[in-house]
MARBA-648730 format. One record per residue: residue in three letters; x, y, z of N, C-alpha, C in turn. Coordinates in steps of 0.1 Angstrom, whole numbers, padded with zeros to 4 digits, always signed. Layout:
alaXYZXYZXYZ
...
//
This chain:
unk-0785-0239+0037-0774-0234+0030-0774-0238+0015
unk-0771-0231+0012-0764-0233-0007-0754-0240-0007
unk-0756-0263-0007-0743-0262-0008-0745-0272-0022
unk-0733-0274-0030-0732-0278-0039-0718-0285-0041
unk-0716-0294-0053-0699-0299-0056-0700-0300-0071
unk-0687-0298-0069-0678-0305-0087-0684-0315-0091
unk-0693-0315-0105-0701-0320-0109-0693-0336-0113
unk-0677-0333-0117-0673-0344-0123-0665-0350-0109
unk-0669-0348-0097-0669-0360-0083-0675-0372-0087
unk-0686-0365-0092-0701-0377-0092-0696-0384-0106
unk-0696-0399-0109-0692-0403-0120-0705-0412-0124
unk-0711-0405-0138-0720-0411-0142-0717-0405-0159
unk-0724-0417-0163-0723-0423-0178-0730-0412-0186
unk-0739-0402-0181-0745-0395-0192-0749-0383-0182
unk-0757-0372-0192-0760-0361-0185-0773-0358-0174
unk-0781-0370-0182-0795-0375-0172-0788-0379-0161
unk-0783-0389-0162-0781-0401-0151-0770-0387-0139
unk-0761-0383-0145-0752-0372-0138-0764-0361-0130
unk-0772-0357-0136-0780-0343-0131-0792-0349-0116
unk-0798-0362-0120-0807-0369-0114-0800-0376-0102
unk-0786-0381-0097-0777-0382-0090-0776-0371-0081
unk-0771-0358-0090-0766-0347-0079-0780-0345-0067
unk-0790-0343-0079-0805-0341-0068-0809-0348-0060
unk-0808-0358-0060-0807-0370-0052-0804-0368-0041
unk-0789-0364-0043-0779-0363-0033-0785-0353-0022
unk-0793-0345-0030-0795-0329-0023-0788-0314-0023
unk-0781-0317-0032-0768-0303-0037-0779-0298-0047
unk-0782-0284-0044-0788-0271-0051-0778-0268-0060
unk-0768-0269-0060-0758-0268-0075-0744-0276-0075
unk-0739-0266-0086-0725-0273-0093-0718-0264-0098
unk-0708-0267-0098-0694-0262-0108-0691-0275-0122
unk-0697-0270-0132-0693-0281-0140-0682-0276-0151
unk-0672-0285-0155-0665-0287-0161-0667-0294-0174
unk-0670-0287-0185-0680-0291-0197-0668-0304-0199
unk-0656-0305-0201-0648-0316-0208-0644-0329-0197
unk-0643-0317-0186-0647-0338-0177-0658-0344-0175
unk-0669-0338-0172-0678-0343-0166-0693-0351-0181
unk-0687-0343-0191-0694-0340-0200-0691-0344-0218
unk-0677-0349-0216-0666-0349-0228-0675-0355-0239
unk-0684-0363-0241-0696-0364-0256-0700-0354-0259
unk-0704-0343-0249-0712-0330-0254-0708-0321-0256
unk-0694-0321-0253-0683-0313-0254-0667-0314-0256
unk-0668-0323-0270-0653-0330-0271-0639-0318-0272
unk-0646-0302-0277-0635-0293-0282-0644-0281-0281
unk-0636-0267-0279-0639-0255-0279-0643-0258-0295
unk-0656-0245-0294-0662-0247-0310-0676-0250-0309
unk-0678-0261-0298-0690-0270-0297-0706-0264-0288
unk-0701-0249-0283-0712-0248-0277-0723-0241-0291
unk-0734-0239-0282-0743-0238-0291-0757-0233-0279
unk-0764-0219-0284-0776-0215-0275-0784-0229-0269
unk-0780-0237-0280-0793-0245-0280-0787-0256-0269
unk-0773-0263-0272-0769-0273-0262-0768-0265-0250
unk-0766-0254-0247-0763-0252-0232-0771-0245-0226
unk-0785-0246-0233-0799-0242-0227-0805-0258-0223
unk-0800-0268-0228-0806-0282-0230-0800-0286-0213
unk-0784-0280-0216-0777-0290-0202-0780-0282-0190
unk-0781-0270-0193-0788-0260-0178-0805-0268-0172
unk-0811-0268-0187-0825-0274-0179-0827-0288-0175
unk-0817-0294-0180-0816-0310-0175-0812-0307-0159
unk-0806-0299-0159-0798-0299-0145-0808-0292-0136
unk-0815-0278-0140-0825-0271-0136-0841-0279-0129
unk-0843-0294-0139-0852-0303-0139-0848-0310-0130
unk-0836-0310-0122-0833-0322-0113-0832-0312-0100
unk-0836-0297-0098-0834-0288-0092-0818-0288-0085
unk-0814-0287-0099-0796-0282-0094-0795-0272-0104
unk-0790-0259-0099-0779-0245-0108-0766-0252-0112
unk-0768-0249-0125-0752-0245-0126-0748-0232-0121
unk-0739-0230-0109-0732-0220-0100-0719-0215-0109
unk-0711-0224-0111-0697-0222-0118-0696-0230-0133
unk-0696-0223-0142-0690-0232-0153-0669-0234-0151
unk-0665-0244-0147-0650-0246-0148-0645-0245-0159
unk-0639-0236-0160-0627-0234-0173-0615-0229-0169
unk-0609-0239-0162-0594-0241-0155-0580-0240-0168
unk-0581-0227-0174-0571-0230-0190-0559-0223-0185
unk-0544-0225-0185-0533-0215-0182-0534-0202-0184
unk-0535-0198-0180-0537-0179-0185-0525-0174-0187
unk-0513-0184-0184-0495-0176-0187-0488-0185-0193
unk-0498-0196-0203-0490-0208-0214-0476-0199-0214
unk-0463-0205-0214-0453-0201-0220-0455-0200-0236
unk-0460-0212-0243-0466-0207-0256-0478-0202-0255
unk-0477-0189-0264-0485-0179-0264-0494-0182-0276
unk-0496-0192-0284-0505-0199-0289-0513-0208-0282
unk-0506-0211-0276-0520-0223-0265-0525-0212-0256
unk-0513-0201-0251-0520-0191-0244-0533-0187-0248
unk-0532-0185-0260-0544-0177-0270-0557-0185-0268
unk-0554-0202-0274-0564-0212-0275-0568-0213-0261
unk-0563-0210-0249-0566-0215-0237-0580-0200-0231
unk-0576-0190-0243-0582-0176-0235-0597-0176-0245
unk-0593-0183-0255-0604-0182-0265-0613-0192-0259
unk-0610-0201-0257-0621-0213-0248-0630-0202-0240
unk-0619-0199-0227-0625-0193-0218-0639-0181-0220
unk-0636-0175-0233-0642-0164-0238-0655-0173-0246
unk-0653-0183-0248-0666-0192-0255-0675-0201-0246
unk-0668-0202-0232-0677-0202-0220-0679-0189-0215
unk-0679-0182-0217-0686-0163-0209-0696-0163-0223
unk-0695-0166-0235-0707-0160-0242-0719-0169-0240
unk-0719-0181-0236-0732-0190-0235-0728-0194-0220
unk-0724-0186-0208-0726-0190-0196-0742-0187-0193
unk-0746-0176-0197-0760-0170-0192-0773-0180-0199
unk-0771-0186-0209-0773-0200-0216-0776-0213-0210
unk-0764-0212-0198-0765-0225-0192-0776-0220-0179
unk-0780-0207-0175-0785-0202-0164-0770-0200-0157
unk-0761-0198-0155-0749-0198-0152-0744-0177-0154
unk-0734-0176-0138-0734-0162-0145-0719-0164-0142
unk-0710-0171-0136-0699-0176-0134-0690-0184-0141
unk-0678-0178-0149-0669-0191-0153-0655-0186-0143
unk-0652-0200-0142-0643-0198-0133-0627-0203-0134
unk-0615-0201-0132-0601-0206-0130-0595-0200-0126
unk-0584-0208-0123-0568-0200-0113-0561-0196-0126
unk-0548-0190-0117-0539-0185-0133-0532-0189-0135
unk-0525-0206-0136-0519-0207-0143-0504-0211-0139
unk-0493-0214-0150-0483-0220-0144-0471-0212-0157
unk-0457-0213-0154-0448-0207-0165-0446-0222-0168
unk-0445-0231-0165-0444-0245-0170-0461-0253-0182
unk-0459-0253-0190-0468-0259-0201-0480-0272-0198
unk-0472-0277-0185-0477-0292-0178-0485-0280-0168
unk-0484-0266-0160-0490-0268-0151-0490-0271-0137
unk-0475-0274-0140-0466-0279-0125-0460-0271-0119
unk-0454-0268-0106-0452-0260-0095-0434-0255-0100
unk-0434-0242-0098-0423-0238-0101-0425-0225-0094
unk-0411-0219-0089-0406-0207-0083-0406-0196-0093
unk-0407-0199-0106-0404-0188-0110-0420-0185-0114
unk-0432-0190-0109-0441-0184-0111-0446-0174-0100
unk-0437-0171-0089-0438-0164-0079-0433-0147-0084
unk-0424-0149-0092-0422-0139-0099-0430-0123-0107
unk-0423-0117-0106-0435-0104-0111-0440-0107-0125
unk-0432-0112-0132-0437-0111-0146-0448-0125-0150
unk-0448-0133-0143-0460-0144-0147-0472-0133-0138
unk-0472-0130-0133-0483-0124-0123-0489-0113-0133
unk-0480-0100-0139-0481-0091-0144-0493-0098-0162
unk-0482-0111-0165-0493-0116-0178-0505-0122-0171
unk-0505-0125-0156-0521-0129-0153-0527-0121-0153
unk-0522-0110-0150-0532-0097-0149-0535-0095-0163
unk-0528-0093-0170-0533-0088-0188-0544-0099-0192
unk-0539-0112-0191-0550-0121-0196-0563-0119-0186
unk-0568-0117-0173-0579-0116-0167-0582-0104-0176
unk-0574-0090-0177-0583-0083-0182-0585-0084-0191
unk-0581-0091-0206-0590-0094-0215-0602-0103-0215
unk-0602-0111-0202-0616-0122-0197-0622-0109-0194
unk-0623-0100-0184-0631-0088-0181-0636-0083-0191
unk-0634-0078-0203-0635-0067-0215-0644-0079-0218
unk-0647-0092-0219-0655-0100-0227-0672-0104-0222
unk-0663-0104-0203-0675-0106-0195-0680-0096-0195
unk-0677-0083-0196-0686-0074-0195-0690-0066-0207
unk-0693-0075-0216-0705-0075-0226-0713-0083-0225
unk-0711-0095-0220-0719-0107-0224-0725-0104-0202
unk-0725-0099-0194-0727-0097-0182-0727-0108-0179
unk-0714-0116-0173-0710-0125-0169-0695-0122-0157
unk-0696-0129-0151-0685-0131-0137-0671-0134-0142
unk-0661-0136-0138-0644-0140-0144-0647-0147-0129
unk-0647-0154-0130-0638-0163-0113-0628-0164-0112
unk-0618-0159-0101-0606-0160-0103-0602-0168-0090
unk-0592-0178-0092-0592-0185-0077-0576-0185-0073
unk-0575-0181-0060-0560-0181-0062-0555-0197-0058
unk-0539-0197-0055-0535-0212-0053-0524-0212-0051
unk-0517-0215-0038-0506-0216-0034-0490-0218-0047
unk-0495-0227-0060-0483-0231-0066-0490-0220-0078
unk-0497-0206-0081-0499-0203-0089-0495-0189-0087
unk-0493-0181-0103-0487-0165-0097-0496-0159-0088
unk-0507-0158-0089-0521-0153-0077-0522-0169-0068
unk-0509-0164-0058-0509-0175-0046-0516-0172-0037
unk-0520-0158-0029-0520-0155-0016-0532-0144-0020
unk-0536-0138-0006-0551-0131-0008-0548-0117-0010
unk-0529-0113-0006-0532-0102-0012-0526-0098-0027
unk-0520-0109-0031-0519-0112-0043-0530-0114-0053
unk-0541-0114-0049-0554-0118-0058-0560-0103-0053
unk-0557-0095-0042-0563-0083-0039-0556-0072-0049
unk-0548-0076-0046-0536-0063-0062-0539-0066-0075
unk-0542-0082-0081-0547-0082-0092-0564-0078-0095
unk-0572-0074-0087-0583-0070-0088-0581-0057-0088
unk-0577-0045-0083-0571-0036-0081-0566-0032-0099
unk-0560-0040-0102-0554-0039-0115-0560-0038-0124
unk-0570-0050-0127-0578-0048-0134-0590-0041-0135
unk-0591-0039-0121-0605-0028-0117-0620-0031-0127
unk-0622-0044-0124-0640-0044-0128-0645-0056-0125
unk-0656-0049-0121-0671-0053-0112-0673-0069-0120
unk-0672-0072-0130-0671-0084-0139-0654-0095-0134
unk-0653-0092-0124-0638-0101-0118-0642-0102-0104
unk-0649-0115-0101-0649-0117-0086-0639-0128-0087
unk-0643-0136-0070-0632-0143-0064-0644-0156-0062
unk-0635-0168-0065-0636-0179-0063-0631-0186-0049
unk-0636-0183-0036-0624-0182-0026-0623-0199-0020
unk-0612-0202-0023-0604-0220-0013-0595-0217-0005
unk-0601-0216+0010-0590-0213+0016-0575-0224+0019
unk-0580-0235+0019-0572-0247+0022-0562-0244+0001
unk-0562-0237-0004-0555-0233-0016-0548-0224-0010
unk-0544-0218-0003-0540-0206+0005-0523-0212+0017
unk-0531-0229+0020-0522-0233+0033-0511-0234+0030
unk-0496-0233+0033-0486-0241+0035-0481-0244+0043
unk-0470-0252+0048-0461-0257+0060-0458-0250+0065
unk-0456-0237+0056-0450-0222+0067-0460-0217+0074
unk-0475-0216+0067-0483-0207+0075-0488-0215+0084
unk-0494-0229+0082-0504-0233+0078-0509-0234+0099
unk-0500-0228+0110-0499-0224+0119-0511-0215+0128
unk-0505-0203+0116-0515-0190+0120-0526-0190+0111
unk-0530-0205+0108-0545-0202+0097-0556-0193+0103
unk-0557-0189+0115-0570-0182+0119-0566-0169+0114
unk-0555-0164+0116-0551-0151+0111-0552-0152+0094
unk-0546-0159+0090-0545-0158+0074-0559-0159+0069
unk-0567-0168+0074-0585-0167+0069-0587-0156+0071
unk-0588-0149+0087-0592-0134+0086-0590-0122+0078
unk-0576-0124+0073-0571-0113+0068-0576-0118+0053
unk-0577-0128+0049-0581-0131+0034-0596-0127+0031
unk-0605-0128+0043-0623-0127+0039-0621-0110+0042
unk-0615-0104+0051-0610-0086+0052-0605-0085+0037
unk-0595-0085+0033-0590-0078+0016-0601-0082+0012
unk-0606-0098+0008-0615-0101+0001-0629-0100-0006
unk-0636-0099+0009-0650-0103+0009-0662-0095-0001
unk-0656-0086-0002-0666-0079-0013-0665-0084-0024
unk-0658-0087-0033-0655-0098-0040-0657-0110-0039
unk-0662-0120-0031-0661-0129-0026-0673-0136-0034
unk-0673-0141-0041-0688-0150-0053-0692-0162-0047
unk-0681-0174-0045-0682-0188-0044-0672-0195-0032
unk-0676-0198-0022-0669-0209-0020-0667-0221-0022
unk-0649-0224-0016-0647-0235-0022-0647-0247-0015
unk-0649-0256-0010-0646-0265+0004-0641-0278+0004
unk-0626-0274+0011-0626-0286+0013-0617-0289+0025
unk-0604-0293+0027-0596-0293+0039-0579-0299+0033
unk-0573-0297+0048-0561-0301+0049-0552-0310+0055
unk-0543-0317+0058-0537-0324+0070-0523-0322+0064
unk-0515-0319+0073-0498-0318+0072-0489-0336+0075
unk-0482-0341+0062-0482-0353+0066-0465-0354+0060
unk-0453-0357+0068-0444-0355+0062-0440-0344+0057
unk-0443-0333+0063-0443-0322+0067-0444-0317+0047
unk-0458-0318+0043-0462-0318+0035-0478-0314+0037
unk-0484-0304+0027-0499-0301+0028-0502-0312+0020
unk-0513-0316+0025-0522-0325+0019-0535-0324+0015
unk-0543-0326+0007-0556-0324+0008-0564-0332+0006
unk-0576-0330+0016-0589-0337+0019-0603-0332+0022
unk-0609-0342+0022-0624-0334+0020-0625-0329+0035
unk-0635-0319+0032-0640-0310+0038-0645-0317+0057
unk-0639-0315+0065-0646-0319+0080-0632-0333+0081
unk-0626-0337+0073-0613-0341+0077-0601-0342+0079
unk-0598-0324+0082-0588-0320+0081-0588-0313+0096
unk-0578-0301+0092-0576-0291+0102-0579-0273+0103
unk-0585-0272+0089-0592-0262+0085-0600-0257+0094
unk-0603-0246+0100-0609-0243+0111-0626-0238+0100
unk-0633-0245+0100-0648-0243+0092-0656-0237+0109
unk-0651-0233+0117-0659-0226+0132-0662-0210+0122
unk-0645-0211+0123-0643-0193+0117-0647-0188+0102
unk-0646-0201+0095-0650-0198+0081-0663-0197+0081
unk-0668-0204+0087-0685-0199+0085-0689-0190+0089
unk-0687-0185+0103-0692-0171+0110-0684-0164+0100
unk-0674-0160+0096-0668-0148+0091-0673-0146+0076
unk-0681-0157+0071-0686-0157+0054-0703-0153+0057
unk-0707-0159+0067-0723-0157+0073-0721-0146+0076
unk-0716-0133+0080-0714-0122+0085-0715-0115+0071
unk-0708-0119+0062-0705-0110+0050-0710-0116+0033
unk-0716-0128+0041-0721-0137+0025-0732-0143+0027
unk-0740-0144+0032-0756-0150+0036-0759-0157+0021
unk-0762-0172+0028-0767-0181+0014-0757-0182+0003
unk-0739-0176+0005-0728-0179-0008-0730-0195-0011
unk-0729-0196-0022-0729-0210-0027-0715-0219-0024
unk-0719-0227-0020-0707-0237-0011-0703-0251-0019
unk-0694-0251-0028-0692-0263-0032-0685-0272-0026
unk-0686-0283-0029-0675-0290-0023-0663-0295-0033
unk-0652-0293-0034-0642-0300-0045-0631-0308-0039
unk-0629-0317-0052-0624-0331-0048-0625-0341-0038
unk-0644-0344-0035-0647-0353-0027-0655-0359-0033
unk-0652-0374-0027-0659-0384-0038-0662-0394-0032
unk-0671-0404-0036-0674-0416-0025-0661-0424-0020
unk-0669-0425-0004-0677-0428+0004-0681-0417+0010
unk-0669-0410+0004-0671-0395+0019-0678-0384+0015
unk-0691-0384+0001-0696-0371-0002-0711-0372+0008
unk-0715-0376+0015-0721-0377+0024-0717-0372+0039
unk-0708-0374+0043-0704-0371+0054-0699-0355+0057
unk-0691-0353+0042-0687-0340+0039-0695-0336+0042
unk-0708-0336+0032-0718-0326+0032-0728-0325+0041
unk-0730-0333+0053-0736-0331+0065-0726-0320+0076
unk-0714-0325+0074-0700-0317+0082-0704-0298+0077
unk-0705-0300+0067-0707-0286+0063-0722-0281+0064
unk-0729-0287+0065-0743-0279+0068-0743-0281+0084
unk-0733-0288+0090-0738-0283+0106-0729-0272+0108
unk-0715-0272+0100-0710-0255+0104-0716-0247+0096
unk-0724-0247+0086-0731-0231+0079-0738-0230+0087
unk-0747-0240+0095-0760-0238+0101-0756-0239+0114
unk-0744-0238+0120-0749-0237+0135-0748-0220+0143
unk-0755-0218+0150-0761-0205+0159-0749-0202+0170
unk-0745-0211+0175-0736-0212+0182-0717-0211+0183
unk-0709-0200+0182-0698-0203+0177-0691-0199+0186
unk-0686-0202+0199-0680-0196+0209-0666-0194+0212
unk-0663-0186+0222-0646-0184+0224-0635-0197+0221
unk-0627-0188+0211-0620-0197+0210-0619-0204+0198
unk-0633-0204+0189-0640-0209+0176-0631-0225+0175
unk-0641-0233+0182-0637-0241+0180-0642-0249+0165
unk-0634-0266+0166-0635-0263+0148-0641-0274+0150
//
């Protein structure tokens, strides 16, 4: 399998010591995040250059890891429409030197009506949804000059919460340059988090043709609260998510996010026995 993680899990002091770690580990790629993982080489939008992100793709390329995702996680519905701007213009300066990094993916969710980013009802609303839609499609009009991906990922506390809410904004924008970044455990709550085998199914059905990247990780309900955890220690059924992504995504690249030692070992054995097992029987167990 193609699996990979969030490059800034792994915490190391430079970009050798960072790239020579991942390969180590055995992850064929990453999602990197130029300002965490990387913040010397990239203190501020402004800073790329053909030359630096031909330098950090082959450092990483030399250690046989892709960069899969470049992360550019910016609000796409800033209530100020100046940071809005500065947050879209970043984005747009990772899609011109993604293909640079060997990279055809930048990726983020959309965002919050709150400045911080924090969970609020009123981003459930039609009109934060409606400005996610306008900002993706000016990410669209950019990616498809520079032939590059828009990752869009949805998220329970975000206007594109749910899969058919990420199915209507693709629809909206209508172009081949806007796939899906899919986390299903971004999807759970206390209300559904029940009928997850139904709600997976019906999210990789709207979905799947769109479907770029997975995301991996898990869940556990604690205080009648979603929780999250790595991947193989939760309650995420990974029986059904594999067969139903192996059926329609052969070899998708599989990251892992927000797993970090002790457990990025164990994750990532957990996930290569469910990509790789032959066996999935009645019942799909997990």
């Amino acid at each position: 399998m193609n699996l990979g993680i969030r490059a800034h899990d792994i915490e190391k002091d430079s970009l050798e010591e960072l790239a020579e770690e991942i390969g180590r580990k055995g992850f064929s790629c990453i999602q990197l995040a130029l300002g965490k993982s990387l913040p010397a080489l990239y203190p501020s939008p402004g800073t790329l250059s053909p030359g630096l992100s031909r330098y950090i793709g082959k450092t990483f390329g030399d250690a046989g890891v892709q960069i899969a995702v470049l992360g550019c996680y910016v609000n796409l519905i800033h209530p100020d429409l100046s940071e809005r701007r500065k947050g879209l213009e970043k984005f747009k300066e990772h899609i011109r030197y993604a293909r640079d990094f060997g990279c055809s993916i930048v990726g983020t969710e959309t965002g919050s009506v709150l400045p911080e980013m924090g969970y609020s009802e009123r981003n459930f609303e039609e009109k934060p949804f409606l400005d996610a839609v306008e900002s993706v499609a000016e990410l669209a009009l950019e990616a498809e000059r520079f032939g590059v991906i828009v990752g869009v990922e949805a998220g329970v506390n975000h206007p594109v919460h749910s899969a058919d809410r990420l199915k209507r904004l693709l629809d909206l924008v209508d172009s081949n340059n806007v796939q899906v970044i899919f986390d299903p455990a971004n999807l759970i709550t206390v209300e559904n988090y029940h009928r997850q085998d139904e709600l997976l199914a019906e999210a990789i059905e709207l979905l799947g043709e769109k479907i770029a990247i997975f995301h991996a990780k898990d869940f556990v309900v604690e205080e009648d609260q979603v929780k999250i955890v790595p991947a193989g220690q939760g309650l995420l059924n990974y029986s059904l998510i594999s067969k139903l992504l192996k059926d329609r995504k052969p070899y998708i690249q599989v990251l892992m996010e927000g797993t970090k030692e002790p457990d990025i070992e164990g994750c990532a054995d957990y996930l290569r026995m469910k990509f790789s097992s032959r066996s999935i029987g009645k019942g799909l167990l997990r």
